[in-house]
MARFILUM-521130 format. One line per 2 residues: for each residue x negated, y, z negated of C-alpha. Coordinates in steps of 0.1 Angstrom, whole numbers, plus 5000, padded with zeros to 4 digits. Each point is the difference from the previous one (the first is absolute). Layout:
N
X Y Z  ...
//
This chain:
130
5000 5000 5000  4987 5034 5015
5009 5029 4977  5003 5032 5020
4996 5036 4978  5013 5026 5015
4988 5038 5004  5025 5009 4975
4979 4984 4974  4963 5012 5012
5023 5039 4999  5008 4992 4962
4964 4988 4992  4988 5032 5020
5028 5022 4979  4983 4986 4968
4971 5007 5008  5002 5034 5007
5010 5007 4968  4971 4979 4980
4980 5012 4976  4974 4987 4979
4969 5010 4977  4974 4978 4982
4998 5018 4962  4975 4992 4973
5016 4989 4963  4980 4979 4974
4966 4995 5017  5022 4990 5028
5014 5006 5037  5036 4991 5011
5014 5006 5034  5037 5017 4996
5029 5013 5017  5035 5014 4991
5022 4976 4978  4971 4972 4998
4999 4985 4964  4961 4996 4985
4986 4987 4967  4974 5020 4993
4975 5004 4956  5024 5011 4979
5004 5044 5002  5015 5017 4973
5037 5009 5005  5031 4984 4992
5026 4989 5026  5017 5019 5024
4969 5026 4992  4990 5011 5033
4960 5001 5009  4980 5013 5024
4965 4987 5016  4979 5027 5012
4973 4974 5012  5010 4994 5033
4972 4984 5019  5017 5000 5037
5034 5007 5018  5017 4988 5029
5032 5020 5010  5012 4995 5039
4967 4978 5010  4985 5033 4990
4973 4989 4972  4980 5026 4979
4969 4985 4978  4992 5015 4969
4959 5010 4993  5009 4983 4972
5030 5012 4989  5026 5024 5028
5007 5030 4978  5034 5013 4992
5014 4967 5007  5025 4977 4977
5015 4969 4995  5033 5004 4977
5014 4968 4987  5024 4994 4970
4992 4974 4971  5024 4972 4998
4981 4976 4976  4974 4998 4975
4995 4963 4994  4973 4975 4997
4990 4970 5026  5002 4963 4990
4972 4988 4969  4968 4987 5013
4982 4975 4975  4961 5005 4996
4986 4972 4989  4964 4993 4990
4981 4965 4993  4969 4985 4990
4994 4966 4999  4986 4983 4975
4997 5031 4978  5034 4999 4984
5004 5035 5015  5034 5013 5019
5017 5028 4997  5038 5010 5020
5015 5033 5005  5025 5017 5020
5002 5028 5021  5031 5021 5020
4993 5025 5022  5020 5032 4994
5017 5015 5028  5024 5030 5018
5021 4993 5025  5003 5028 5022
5028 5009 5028  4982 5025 5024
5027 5030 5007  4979 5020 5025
4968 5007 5021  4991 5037 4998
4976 5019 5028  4975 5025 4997
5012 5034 5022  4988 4986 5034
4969 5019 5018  4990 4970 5012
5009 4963 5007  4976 4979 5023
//
């Protein structure tokens, strides 16, 4: 079975695409690649929920296959999401063994965490866009 798409469907993924947006930002030591109503966990931030907060580390930006890179950061430029959890992830067990030394020691360890909704990518005043 042959499965034919039609233009209608390439002018729908074209139509979405024109309106795409994305930026990499830098949070906790490290870099996540976001766009408009994408959900991340990122290290916990301080805030509580429904607390809206904004990234100002914005490493790159792609708006209308138009991409900007920032030299490190792009100034003026912003990420605004909205906190909708502070939680922490599943319990990892640490455990440590020495044979024949009657040494062993177990712990436990969960990871802290914010759940983030991103809201909005904000752009610098455009001179330039190459």
């Amino acid at each position: 079975m042959v499965i034919n798409y039609t233009h209608a469907h390439k002018k729908n993924y074209y139509s979405y695409l024109k309106d795409y947006m994305m930026a990499v930002i830098k949070t906790g030591g490290k870099q996540y690649l976001v766009s408009p109503k994408k959900k991340i966990k990122i290290e916990k931030i301080e805030g509580e929920e429904g607390d809206e907060v904004d990234f100002t580390e914005v490493l790159l930006l792609e708006k209308n296959k138009k991409l900007e890179i920032g030299k490190p950061i792009i100034k003026n430029a912003k990420v605004v999401g909205k906190i909708l959890k502070q939680g922490k992830g599943k319990k990892v067990i640490i455990f440590k063994y020495k044979a024949k030394k009657r040494y062993s020691k177990k712990a436990g360890h969960r990871q802290s965490f914010t759940e983030v909704e991103i809201k909005d990518i904000l752009l610098p005043p455009q001179e330039r866009v190459s």
